[in-house]
Structure formats: C-alpha cells, structure tokens
TILUMVO-299525 format. One record per atom (N, C-alpha, C): residue in one letter; residue number from 0; x, y, z. Coordinates in steps of 0.2 Angstrom, whole numbers. Atoms other than C-alpha are relative to their C-alpha. Example, Ala and Ser with C-alpha at 12.3 -4.5 7.8 and 13.67 -1.06 7.14 Angstrom:
BEGIN
+--------+-----+-------+-------+-------+
! residu ! num !     u !     v !     w !
+--------+-----+-------+-------+-------+
!      A !   0 !     4 !    -6 !     0 !
!      A !   0 !    62 !   -22 !    39 !
!      A !   0 !     4 !     6 !     0 !
!      S !   1 !    -4 !    -6 !    -1 !
!      S !   1 !    68 !    -5 !    36 !
!      S !   1 !    -4 !     5 !     3 !
+--------+-----+-------+-------+-------+
***
This chain:
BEGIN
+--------+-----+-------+-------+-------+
! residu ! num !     u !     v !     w !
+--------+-----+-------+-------+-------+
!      X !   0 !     4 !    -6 !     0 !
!      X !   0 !     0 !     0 !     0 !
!      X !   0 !     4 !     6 !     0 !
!      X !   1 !    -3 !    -6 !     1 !
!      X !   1 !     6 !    18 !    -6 !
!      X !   1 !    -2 !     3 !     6 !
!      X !   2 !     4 !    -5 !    -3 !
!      X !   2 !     5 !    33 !     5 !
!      X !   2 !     0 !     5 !    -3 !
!      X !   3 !     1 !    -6 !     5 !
!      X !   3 !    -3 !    49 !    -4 !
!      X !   3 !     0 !     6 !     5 !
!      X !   4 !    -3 !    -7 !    -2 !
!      X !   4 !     7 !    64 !    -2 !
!      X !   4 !    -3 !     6 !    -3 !
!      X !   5 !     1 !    -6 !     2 !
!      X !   5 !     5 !    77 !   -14 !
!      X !   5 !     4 !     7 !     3 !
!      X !   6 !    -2 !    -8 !     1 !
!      X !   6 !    16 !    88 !   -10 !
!      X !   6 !     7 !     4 !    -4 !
!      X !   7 !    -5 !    -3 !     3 !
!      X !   7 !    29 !   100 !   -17 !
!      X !   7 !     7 !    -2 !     2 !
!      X !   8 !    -8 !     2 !     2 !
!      X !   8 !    48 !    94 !   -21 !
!      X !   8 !     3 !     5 !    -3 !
!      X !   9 !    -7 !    -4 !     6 !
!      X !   9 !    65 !   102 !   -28 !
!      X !   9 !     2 !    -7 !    -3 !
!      X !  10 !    -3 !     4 !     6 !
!      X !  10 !    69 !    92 !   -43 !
!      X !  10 !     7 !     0 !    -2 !
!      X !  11 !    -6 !    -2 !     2 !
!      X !  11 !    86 !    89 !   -48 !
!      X !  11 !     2 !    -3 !    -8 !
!      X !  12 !     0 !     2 !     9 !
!      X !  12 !    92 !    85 !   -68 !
!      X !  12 !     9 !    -2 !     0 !
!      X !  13 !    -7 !    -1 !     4 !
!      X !  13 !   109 !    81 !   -76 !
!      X !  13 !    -1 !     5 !    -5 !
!      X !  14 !    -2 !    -5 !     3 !
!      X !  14 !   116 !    92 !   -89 !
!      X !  14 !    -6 !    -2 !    -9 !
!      X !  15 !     5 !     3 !     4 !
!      X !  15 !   103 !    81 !  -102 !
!      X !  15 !    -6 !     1 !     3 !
!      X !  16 !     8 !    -1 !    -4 !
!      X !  16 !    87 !    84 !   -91 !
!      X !  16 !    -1 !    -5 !     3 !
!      X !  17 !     3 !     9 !    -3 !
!      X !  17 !    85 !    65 !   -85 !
!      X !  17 !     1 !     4 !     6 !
!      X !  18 !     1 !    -2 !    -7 !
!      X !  18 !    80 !    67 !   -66 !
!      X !  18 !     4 !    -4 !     2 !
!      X !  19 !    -7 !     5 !    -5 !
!      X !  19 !    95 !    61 !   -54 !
!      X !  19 !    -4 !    -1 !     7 !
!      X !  20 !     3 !    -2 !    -7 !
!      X !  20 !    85 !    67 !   -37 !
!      X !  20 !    -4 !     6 !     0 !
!      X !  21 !     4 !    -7 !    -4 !
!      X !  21 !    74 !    77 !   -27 !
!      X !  21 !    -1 !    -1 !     7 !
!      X !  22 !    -2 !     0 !    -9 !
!      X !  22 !    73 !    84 !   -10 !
!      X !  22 !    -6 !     2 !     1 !
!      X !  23 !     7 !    -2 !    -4 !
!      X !  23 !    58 !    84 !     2 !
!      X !  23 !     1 !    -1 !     7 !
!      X !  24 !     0 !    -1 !    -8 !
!      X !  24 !    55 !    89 !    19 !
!      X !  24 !     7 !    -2 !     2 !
!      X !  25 !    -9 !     2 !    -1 !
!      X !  25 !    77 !    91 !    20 !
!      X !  25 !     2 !    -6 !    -1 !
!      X !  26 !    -5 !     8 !     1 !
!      X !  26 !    80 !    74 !    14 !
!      X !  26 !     1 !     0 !    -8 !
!      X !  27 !    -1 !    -1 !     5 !
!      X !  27 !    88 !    72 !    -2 !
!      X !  27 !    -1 !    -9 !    -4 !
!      X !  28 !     2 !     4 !     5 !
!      X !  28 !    82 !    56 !   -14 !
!      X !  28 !     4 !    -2 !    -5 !
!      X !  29 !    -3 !     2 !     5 !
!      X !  29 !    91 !    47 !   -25 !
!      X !  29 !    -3 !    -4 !    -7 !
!      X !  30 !     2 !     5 !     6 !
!      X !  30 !    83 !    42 !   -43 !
!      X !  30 !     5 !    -5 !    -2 !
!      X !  31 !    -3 !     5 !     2 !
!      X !  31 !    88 !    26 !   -46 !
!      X !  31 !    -2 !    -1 !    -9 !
!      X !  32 !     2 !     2 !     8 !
!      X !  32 !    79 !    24 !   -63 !
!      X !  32 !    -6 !     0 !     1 !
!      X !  33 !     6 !    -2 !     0 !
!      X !  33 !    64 !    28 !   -70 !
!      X !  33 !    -4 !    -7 !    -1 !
!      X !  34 !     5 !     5 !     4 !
!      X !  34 !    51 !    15 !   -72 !
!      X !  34 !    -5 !     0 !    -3 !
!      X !  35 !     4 !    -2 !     4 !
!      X !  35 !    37 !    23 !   -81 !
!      X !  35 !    -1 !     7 !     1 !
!      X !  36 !     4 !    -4 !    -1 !
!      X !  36 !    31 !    38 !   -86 !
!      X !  36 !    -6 !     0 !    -6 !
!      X !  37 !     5 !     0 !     3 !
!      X !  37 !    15 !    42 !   -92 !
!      X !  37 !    -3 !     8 !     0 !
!      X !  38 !     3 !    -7 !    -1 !
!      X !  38 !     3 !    59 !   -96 !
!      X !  38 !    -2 !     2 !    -8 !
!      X !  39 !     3 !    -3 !     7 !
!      X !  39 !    -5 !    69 !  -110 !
!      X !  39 !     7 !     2 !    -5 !
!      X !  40 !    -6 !    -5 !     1 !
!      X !  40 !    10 !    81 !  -112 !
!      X !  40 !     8 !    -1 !     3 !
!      X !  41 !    -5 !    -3 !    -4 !
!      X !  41 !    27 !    81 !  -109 !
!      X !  41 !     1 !     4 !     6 !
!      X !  42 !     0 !    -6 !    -7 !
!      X !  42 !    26 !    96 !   -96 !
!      X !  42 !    -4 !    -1 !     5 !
!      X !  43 !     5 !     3 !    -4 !
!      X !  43 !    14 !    86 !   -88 !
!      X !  43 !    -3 !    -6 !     2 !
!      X !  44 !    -2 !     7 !    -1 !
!      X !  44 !    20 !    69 !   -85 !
!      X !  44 !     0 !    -2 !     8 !
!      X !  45 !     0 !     6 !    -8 !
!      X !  45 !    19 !    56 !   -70 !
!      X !  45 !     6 !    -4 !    -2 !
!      X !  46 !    -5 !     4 !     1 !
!      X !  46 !    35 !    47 !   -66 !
!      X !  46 !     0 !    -3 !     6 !
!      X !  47 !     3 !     7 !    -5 !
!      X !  47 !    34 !    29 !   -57 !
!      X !  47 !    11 !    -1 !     0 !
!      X !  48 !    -7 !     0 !     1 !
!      X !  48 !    53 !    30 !   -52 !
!      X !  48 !     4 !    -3 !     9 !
!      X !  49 !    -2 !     7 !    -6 !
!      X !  49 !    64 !    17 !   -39 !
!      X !  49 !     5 !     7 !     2 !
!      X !  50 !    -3 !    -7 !    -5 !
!      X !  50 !    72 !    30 !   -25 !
!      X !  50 !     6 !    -4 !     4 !
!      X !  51 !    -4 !     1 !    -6 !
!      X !  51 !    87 !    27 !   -12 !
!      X !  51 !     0 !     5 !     3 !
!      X !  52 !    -2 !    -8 !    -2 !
!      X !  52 !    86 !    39 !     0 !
!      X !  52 !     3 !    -3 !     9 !
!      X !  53 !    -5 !     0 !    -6 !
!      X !  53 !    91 !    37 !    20 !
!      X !  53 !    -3 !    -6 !     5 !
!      X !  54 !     5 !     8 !    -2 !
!      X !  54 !    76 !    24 !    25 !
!      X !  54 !     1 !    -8 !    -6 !
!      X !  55 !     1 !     6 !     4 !
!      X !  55 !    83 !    12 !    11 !
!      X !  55 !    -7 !     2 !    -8 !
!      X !  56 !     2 !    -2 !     8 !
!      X !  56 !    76 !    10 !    -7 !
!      X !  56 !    -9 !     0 !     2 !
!      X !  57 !     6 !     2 !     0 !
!      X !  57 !    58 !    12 !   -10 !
!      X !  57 !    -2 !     3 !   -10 !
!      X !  58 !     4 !    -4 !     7 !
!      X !  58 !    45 !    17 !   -27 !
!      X !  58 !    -4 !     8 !     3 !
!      X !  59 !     4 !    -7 !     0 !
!      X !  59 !    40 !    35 !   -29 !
!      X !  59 !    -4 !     2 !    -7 !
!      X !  60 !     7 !    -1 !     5 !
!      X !  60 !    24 !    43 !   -40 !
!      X !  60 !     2 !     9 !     0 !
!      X !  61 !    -2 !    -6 !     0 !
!      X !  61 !    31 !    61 !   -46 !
!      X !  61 !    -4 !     4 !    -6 !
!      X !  62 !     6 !    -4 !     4 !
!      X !  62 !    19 !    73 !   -54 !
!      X !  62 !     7 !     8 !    -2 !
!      X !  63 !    -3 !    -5 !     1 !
!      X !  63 !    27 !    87 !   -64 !
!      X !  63 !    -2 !     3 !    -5 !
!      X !  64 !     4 !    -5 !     4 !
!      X !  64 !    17 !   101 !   -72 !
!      X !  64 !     3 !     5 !     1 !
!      X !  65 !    -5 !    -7 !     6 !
!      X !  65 !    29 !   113 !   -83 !
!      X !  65 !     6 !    -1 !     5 !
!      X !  66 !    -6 !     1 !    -4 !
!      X !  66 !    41 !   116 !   -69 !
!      X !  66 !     1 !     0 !     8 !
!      X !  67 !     3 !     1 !    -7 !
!      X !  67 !    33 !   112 !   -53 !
!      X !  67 !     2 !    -7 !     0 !
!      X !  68 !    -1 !     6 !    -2 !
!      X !  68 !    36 !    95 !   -45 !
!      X !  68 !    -4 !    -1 !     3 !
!      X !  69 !     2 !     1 !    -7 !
!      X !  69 !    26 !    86 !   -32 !
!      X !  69 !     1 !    -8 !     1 !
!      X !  70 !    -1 !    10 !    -3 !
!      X !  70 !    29 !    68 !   -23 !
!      X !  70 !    -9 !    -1 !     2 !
!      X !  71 !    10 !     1 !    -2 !
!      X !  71 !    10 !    61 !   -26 !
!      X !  71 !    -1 !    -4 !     4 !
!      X !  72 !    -1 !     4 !    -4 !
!      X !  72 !    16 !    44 !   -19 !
!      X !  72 !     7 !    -2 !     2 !
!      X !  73 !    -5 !     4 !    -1 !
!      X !  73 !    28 !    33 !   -10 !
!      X !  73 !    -4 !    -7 !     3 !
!      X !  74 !     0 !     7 !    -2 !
!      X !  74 !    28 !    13 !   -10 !
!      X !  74 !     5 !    -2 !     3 !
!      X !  75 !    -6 !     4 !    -3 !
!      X !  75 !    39 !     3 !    -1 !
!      X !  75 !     2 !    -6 !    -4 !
!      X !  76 !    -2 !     7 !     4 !
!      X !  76 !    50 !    -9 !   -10 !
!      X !  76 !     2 !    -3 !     2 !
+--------+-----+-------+-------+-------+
***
C-alpha cells in the first residue's frame, strides 16, 4: 500500500534533463531509474521511479506540471 502525499519537491536534472533526485522535507532522494512515465503532455508527465534515499530503497509517484514538481506517492520496495 502507497502513502498519498502530494506535496511540493526540488527536482534535480543532469546536464541532459534526465532526473537524478529530489529533495523533500530536508531529505535528499536518489533516482535510481525511472520505471514509467505516463501523461497527456510532456510538461505534464507522471513518473513511477525506484528512489534510495536514507530509510533504504523504495517506489515513488512524481507529478510534474511545466516546472513544478510534487511527490504524489511513495511505495515501499
């Protein structure tokens, strides 16, 4: 079972835009790889992507509309 967050994140990119991390509530996430994304538009894509962050790996559900971010969920892996 996920827990639904929705809230606001700092996204992080390499020098190609592929997402590396992002930080929430001072903790900083590590994309491991993306595993899906989906959505109408580019600038308005859902990304299902495996994280490592300080509590061990888990699945996160990343909402991104234009240049906003938000963590919608997190699974435990």
């Amino acid at each position: 079972m996920g827990h639904l967050l929705n809230e606001p994140i700092s996204a992080e990119h390499d020098p190609s835009g592929r997402l590396t991390a992002y930080e929430w509530r001072g903790a900083r996430y590590a994309v491991d790889e993306v595993l899906k994304t989906y959505g109408a538009a580019p600038e308005t894509r859902i990304y299902r992507v495996r994280i490592t962050g300080e509590n061990g790996p888990a699945v996160a559900e990343l909402g991104r509309d234009a240049d906003r971010w938000r963590l919608r969920h997190v699974f435990s892996a």
